[in-house]
C-alpha positions in Angstrom: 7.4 7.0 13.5 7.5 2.9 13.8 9.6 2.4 10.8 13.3 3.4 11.2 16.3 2.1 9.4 18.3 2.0 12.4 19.1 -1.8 12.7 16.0 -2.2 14.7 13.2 -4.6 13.1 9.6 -3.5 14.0 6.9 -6.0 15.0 3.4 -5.2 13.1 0.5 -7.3 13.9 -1.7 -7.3 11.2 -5.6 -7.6 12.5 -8.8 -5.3 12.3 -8.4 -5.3 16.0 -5.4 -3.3 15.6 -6.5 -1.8 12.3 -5.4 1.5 13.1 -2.2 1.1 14.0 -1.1 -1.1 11.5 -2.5 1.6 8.7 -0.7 4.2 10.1 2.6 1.7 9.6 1.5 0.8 5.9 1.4 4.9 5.5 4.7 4.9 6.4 6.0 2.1 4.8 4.4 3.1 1.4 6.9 6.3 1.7 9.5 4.8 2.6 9.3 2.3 -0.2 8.0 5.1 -3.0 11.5 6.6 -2.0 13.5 3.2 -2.4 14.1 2.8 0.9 14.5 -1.1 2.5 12.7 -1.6 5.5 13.4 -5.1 7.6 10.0 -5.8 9.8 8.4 -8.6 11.0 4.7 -9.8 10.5 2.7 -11.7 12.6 -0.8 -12.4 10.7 -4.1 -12.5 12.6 -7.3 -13.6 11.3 -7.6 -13.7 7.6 -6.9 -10.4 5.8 -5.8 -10.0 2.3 -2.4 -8.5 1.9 -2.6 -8.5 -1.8 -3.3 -5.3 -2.2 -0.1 -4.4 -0.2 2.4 -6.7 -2.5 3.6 -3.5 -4.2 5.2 -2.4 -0.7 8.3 -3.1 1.0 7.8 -7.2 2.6 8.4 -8.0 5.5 11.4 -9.8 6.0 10.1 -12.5 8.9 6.4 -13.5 9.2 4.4 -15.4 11.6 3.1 -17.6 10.3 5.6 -17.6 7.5 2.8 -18.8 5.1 1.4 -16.0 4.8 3.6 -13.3 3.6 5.4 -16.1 1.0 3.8 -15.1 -2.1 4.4 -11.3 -0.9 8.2 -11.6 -0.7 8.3 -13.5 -3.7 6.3 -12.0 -6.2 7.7 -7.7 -4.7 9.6 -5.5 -7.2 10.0 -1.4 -6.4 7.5 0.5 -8.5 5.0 -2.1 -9.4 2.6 0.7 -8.4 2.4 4.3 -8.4 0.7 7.2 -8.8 1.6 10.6 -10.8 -0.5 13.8 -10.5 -1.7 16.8 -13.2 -3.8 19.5 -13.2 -7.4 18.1 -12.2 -7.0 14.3 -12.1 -4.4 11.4 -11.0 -3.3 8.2 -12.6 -2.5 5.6 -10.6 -0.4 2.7 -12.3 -0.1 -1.1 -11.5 2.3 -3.1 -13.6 2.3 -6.3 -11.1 2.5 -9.6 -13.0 -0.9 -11.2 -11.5 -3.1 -8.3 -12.8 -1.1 -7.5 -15.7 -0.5 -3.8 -16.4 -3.0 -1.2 -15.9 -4.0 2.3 -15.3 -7.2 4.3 -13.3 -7.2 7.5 -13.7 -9.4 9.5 -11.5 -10.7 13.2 -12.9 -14.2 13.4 -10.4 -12.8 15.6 -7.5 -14.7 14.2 -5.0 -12.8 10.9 -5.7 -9.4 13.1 -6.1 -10.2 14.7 -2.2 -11.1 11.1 -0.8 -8.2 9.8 -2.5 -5.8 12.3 -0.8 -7.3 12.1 2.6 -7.3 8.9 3.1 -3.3 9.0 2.4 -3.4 9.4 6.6 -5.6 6.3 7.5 -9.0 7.1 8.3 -12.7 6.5 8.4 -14.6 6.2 5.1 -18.7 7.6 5.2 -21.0 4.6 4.9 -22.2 4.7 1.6 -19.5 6.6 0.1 -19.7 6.5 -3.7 -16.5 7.7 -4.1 -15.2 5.3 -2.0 -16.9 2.4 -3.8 -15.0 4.0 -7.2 -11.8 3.8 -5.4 -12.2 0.4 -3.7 -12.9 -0.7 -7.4 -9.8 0.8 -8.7 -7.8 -1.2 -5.9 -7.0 2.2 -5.0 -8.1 1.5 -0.7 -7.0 -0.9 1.7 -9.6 -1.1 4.2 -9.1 -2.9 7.4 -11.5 -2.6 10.7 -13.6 0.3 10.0 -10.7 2.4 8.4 -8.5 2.8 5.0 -5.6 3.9 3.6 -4.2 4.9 0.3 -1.7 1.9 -0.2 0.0 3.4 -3.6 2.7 6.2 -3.1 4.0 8.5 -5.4 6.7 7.3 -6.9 9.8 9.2 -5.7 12.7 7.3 -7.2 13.4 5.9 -10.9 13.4 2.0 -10.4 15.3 -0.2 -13.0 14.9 -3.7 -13.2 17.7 -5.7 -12.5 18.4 -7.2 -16.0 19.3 -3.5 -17.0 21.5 -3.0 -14.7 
């Protein structure tokens, strides 16, 4: 496991040369923050890769450079995105503020098995039409040659601050 909450802060460096590992962590981080946990980890950026797609998960709390991971931290909240399951289809929700609220729901099974594969990182077929469908949905972050499901289910009821 690389992410513990043991008072340890785990280094990721985030590159297609280490695309696999670094997947592997964002599969781990996306459960830990669908269950509300806080992770503190550290970032240090390589090459240009877009991290949007990841501003839904846990920030880190220290970057290198710092630059990069700014508008992450700032613009986080818990359960900007999520998914929910039913019989034959998923909906996957995204309520963050730059893309304005939204829902894809997927019903074509062959996107439903990529989908839940590719919750462990892994390689996507060259081609994949299913994969194009869920890269269009904002539904893959793809690094290297290999992808991940960045959206968790949603474990824990989050409330905004101001109703607390």
């Amino acid at each position: 496991m690389y992410l513990t909450t043991s008072g340890l802060t785990p280094a990721m460096l985030i590159s297609a040369a280490g695309a696999g590992r670094f997947l592997k962590f964002i599969a781990e981080l996306r459960e830990m923050t669908a269950r509300g946990d806080v992770i503190a980890w550290h970032a240090e950026t390589d090459g240009d890769v877009d991290l949007s797609p990841l501003f839904h998960l846990c920030p880190p709390s220290s970057a290198e450079p710092a630059g990069r991971v700014t508008e992450w931290r700032e613009s986080y909240r818990p359960g900007l995105r999520y998914y929910r399951r039913g019989p034959g289809f998923v909906v996957a929700y995204d309520h963050h503020p730059a893309t304005g609220p939204r829902e894809v729901t997927l019903t074509i099974p062959s996107d439903i098995a990529l989908f839940d594969r590719l919750h462990s990182p892994g390689a996507v077929p060259a081609g994949s039409r299913s994969a194009a469908r869920l890269r269009q949905a904002g539904l893959l972050f793809d690094l290297g040659c290999e992808s991940v499901v960045p959206i968790g289910r949603l474990r824990r009821l989050t409330l905004p601050t101001n109703v607390l």
